[in-house]
VEXNUFI-247488 format. One record per residue (C-alpha): residue number from 0; residue in one letter; x, y, z. Coordinates in Angstrom, 1 decimal, always signed. Example, Ala and Ser with C-alpha at 12.3 -4.5 7.8 and 13.67 -1.06 7.14 Angstrom:
! VEXNUFI-247488
pos/code/u/v/w
0/A/+12.3/-4.5/+7.8
1/S/+13.7/-1.1/+7.1
***
This chain:
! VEXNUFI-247488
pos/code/u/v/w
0/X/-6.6/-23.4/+20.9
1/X/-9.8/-24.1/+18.5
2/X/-9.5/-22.3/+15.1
3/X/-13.2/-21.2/+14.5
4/X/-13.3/-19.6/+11.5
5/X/-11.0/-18.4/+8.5
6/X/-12.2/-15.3/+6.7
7/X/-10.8/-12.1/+4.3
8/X/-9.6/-8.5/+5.5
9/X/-10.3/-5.8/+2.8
10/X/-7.9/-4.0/+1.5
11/X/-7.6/-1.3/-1.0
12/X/-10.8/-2.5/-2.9
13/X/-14.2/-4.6/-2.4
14/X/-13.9/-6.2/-5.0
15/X/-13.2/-9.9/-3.4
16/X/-14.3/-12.8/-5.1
17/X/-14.0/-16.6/-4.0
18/X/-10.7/-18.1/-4.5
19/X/-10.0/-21.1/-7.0
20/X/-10.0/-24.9/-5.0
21/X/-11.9/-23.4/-2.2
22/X/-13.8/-26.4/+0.2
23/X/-16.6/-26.7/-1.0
24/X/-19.1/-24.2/+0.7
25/X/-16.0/-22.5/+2.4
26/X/-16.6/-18.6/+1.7
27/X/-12.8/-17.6/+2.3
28/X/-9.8/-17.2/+1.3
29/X/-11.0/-14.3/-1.2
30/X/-9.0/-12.4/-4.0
31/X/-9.2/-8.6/-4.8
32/X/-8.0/-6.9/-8.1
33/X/-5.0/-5.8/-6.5
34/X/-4.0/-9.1/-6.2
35/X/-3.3/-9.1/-2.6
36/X/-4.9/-11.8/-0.4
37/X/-6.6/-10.9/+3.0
38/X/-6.5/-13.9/+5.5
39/X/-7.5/-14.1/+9.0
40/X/-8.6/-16.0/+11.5
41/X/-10.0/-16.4/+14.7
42/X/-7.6/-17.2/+17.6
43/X/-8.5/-14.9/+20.3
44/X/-5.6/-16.5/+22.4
45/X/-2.7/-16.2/+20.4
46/X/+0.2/-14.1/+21.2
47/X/+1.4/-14.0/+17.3
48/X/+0.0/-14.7/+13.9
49/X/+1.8/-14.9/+11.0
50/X/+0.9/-15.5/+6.8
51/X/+3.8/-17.4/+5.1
52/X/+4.0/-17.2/+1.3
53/X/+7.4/-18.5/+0.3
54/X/+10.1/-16.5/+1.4
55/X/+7.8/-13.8/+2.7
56/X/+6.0/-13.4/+5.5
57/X/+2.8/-11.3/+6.8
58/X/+2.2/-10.4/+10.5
59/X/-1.6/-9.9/+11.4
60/X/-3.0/-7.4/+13.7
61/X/-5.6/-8.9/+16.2
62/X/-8.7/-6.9/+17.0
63/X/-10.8/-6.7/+20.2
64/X/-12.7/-9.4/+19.3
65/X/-9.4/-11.3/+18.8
66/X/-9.5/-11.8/+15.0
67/X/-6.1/-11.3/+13.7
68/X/-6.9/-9.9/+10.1
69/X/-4.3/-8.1/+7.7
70/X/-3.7/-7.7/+3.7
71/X/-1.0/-9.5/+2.5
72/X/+1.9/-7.9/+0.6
73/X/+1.5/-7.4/-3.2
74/X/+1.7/-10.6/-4.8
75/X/+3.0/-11.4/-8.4
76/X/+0.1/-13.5/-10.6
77/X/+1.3/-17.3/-9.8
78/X/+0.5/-19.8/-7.7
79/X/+1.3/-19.8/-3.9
80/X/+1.8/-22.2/-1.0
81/X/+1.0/-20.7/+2.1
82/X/+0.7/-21.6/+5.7
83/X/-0.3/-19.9/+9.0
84/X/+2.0/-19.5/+11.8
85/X/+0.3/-19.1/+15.3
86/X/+2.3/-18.8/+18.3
87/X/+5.1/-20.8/+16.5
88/X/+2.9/-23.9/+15.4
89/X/+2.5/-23.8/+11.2
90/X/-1.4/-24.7/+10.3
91/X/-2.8/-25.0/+7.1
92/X/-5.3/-22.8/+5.7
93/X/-8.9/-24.6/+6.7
94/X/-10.8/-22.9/+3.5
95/X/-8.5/-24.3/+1.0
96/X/-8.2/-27.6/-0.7
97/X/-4.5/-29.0/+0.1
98/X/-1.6/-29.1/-2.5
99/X/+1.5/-31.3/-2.7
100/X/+4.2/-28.5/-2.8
101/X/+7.6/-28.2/+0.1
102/X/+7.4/-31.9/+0.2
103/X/+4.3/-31.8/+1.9
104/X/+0.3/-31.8/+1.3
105/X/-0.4/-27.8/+2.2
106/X/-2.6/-25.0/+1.3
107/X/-2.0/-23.2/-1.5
108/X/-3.8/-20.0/-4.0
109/X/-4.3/-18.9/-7.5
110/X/-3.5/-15.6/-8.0
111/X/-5.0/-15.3/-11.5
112/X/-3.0/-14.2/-14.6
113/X/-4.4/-12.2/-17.6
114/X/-4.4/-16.3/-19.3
115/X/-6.7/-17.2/-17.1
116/X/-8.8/-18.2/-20.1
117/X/-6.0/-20.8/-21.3
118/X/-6.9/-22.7/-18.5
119/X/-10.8/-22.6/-17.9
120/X/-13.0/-25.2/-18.0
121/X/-15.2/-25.0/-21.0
122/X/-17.7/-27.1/-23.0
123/X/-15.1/-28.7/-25.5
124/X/-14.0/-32.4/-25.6
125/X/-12.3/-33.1/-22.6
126/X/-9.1/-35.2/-22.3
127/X/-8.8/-38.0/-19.6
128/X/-6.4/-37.8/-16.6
129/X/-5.3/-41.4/-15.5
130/X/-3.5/-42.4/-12.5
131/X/-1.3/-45.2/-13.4
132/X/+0.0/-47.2/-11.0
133/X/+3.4/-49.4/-11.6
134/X/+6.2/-51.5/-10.1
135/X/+9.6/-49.8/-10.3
136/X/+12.4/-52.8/-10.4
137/X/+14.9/-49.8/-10.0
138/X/+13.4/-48.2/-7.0
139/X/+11.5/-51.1/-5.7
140/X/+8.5/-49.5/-4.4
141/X/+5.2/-49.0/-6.5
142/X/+5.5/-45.9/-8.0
143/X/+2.8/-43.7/-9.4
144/X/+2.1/-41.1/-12.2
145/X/-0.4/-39.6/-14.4
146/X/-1.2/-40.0/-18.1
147/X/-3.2/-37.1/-20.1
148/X/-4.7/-39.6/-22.0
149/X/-6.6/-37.7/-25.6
150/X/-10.2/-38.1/-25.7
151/X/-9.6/-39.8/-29.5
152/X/-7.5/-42.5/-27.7
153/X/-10.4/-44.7/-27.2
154/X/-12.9/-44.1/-30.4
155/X/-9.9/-45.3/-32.9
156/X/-7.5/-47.9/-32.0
157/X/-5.6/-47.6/-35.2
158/X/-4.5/-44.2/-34.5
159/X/-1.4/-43.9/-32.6
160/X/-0.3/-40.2/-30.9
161/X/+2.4/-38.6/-29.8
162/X/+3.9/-38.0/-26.7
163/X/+5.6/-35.7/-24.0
164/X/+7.5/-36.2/-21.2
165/X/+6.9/-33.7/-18.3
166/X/+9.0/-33.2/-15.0
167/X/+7.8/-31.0/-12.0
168/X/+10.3/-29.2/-10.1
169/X/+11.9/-29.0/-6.5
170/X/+10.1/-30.7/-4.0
171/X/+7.1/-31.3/-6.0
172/X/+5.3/-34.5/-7.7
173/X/+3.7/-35.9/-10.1
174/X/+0.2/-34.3/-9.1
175/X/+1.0/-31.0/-9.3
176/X/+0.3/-30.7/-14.0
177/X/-3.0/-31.7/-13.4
178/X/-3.9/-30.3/-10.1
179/X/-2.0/-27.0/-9.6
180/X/-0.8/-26.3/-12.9
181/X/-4.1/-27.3/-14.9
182/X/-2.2/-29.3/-18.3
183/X/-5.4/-30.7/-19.1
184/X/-7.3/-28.0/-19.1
185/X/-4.9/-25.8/-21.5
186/X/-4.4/-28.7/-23.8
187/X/-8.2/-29.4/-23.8
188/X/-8.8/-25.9/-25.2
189/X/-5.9/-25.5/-27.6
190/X/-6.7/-28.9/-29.2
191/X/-10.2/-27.5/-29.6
192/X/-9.1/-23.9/-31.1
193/X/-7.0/-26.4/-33.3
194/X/-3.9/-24.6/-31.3
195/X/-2.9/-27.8/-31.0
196/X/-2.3/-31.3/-32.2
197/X/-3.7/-34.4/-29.7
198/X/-1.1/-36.0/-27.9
199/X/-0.7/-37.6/-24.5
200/X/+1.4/-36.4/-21.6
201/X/+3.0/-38.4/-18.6
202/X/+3.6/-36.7/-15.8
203/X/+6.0/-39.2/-13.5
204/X/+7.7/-37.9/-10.6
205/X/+11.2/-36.5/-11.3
206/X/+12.9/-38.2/-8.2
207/X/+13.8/-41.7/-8.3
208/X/+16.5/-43.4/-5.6
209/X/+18.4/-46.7/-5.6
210/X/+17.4/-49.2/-3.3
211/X/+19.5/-50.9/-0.6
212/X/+17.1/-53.7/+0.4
213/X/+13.7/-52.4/+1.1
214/X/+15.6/-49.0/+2.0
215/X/+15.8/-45.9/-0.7
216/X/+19.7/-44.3/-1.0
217/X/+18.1/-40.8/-0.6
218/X/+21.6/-39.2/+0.7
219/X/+23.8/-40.4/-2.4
220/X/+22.5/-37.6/-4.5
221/X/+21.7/-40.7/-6.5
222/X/+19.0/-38.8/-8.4
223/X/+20.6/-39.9/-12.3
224/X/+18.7/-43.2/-11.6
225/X/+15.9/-41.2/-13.1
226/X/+17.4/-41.5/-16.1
227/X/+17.1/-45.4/-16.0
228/X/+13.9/-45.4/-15.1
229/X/+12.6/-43.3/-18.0
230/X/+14.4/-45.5/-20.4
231/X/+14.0/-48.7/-19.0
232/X/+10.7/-48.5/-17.9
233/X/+8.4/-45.5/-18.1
234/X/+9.3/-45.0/-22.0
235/X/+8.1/-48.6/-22.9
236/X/+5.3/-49.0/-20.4
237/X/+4.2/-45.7/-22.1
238/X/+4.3/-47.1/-25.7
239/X/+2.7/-50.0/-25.2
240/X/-0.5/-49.5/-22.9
241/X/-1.3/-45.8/-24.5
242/X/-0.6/-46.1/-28.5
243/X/+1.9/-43.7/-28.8
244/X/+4.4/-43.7/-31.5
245/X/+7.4/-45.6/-30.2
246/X/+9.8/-43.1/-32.3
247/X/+11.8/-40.3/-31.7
248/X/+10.9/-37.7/-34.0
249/X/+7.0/-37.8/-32.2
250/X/+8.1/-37.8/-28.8
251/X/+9.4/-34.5/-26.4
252/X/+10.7/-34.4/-22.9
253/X/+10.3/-31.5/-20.6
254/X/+11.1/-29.6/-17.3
255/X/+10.1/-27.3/-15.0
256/X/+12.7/-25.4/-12.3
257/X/+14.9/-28.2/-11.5
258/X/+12.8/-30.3/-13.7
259/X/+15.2/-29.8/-17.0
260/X/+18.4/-31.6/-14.8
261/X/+16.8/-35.1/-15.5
262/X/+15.1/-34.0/-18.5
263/X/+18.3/-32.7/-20.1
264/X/+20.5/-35.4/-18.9
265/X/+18.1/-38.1/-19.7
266/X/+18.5/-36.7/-23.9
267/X/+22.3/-36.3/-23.6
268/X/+22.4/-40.0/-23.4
269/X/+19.2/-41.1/-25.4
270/X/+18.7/-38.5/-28.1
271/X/+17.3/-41.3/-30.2
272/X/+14.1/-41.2/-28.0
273/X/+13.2/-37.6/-28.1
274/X/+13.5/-35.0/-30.5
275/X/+12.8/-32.0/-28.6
276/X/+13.5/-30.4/-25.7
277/X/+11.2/-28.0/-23.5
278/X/+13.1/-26.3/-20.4
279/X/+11.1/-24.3/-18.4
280/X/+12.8/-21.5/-15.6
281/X/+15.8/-23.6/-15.4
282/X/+18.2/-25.8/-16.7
283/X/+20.7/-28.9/-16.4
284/X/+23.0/-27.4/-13.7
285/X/+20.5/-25.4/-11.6
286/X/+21.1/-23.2/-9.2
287/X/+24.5/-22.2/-10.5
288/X/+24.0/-18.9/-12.7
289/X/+28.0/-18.8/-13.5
290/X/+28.9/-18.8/-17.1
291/X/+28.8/-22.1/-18.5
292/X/+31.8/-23.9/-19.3
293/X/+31.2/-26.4/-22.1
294/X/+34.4/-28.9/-21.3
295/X/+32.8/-30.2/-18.6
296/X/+28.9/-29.4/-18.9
297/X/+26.7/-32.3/-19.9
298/X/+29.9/-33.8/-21.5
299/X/+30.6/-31.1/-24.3
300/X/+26.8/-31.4/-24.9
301/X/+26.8/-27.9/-26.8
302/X/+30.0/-27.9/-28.3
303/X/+29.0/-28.2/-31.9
304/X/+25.8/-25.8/-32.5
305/X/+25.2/-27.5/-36.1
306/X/+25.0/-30.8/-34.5
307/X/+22.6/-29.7/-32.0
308/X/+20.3/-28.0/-35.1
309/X/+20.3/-31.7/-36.7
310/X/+19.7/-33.3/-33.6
311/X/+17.0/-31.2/-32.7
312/X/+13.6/-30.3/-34.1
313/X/+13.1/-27.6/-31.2
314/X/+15.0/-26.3/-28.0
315/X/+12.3/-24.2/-26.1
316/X/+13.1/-22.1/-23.4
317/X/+10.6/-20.3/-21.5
318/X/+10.9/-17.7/-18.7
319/X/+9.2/-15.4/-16.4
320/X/+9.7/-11.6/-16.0
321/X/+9.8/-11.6/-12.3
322/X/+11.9/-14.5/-11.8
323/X/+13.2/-15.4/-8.0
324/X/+17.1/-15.8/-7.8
325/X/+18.6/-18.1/-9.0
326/X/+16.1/-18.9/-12.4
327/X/+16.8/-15.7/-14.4
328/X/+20.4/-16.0/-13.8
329/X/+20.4/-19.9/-14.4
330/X/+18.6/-19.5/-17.4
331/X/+20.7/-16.5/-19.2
332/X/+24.2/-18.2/-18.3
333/X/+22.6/-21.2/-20.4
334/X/+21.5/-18.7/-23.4
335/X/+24.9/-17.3/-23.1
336/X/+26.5/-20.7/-24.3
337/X/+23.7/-21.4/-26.8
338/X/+24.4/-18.3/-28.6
339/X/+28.0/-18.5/-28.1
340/X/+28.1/-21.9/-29.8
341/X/+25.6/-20.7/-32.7
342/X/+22.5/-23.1/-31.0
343/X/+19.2/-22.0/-32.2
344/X/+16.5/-22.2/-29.5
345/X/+13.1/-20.5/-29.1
346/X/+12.3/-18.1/-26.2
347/X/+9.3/-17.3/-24.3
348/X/+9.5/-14.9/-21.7
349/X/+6.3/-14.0/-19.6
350/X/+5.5/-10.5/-18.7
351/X/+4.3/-9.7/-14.9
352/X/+4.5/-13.2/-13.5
353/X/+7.0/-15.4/-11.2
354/X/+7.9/-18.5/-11.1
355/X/+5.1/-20.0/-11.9
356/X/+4.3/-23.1/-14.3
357/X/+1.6/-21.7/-17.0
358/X/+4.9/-19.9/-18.5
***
């Protein structure tokens, strides 16, 4: 079976253009303004042919020339994973540049938001992405993450910055800010609208795993140790090679989906290291949506609503619209304590998109 070509159906409209992180000179996949994508493919002997995106799934039609081509199903503006089933065997998409996403390097599509411009690449002073690499002596192996590094960091070396802390979510890693999600980018042109102050962001991977010899624990659901790694060693190594300021009151953790478990566990037990917290379509205790009981969530971490306000400079929530069970339901059970126990928190809630990390 020889895939020969990967091209675009057209749907209700011909108005297609070239999707994002295309290979370079590839023509397809393409987008239309009613956000569907058209994919097909060339497999004149295939039985079945099937476009996966998430929990849904698309089956083609094949012609007499035995190019399966279909429109997909309406799609919410977000990114997507995707993959091609023929005959049973899941391919990636041979136009597309590959994504780490479902624990695995895949193909993946922008369909683009009304925001778009947040996120272009424009002619302002761009920020540096670094890959820094570094020994873990609580996981053993190297381990790896990224650093948006400001573009002052280098012209003054008096001047120190401040700092936040971001987590991906399920089955992702620490590529996906830069490359999917585009942090850069957005905090490239809000610095130079003067949106924003300069700061620097790591993005480390959210899992971490004891070690047994030369062998990670991945089935003791040992995934606290994150905890210790930020605090022991990504929080200093962060100070000292990228002149932040080693203080609390500059410095903000973060998480996406099931990001905000380590993120909110991690400042239950080191509040003197962060003074803000950003949760992002989730929370602490995700998946569970039940109301929250606050005798045995995060150790009575939102019992006293005054003591969170002092401890505090900001609790940011942020949500999507069109939210996949369980996130809308995670999310509100967590309001629902907040504003029981009188804890102020901002909200930012995104009209027309999914679950999707520009929010």
């Amino acid at each position: 079976m020889v895939i020969l070509c990967y091209i675009v159906s057209y749907g209700r409209s011909d108005n297609f253009e070239l999707a994002a992180a295309n290979r370079h000179g590839k023509q397809y996949p393409q987008e239309n303004a009613e956000v569907q994508l058209g994919a097909g493919i060339a497999v004149p002997e295939a039985q079945k042919l099937q476009l996966k995106m998430g929990r849904e799934q698309c089956d083609k039609v094949k012609n007499d020339n035995g190019l399966w081509i279909k429109s997909s199903f309406p799609l919410d503006k977000s990114f997507y994973s995707y993959q091609l089933n023929i005959d049973g065997v899941t391919v990636k998409g041979p136009g597309k540049l590959f994504f780490y996403g479902s624990c695995r390097w895949g193909t993946g599509i922008e369909i683009p938001a009304r925001d778009q411009d947040l996120f272009a690449l424009k002619e302002v002073s761009q920020n540096l992405v670094r890959e820094n690499i570094y020994f873990s002596k609580l996981t053993n192996p190297r381990k790896s993450c990224f650093v948006h590094i400001t573009h002052g960091n280098q012209k003054n070396i008096k001047i120190l910055y401040p700092v936040l802390y971001l987590y991906h979510g399920s089955l992702e890693d620490e590529t996906g800010r830069s490359r999917l999600r585009h942090a850069n980018l957005i905090l490239d042109n809000l610095s130079a609208a003067r949106k924003s102050i300069l700061m620097n962001i790591l993005k480390d991977n959210s899992y971490a795993y004891k070690h047994h010899g030369n062998i990670a624990d991945y089935k003791s659901s040992s995934r606290a140790i994150i905890n210790l790694v930020v605090i022991n060693e990504t929080v200093p190594m962060i100070d000292d090679k990228f002149r932040t300021y080693a203080n609390r009151e500059h410095s903000v953790i973060a998480g996406h989906s099931i990001g905000p478990r380590p993120t909110m566990r991690f400042i239950k037990n080191n509040l003197f290291k962060c003074s803000s917290l950003d949760v992002y379509s989730g929370r602490s205790n995700h998946p569970d949506t039940d109301f929250i009981n606050n005798t045995n969530f995060l150790e009575r971490m939102l019992s006293d609503g005054a003591t969170i306000k002092k401890q505090f400079h900001l609790l940011f929530l942020g949500l999507d619209t069109n939210e996949l069970s369980p996130f809308a339901g995670s999310v509100g059970a967590f309001r629902n304590i907040s504003d029981k126990k009188g804890i102020q928190y901002m909200l930012y809630q995104l009209s027309v998109t999914s679950h999707e990390w520009l929010t």
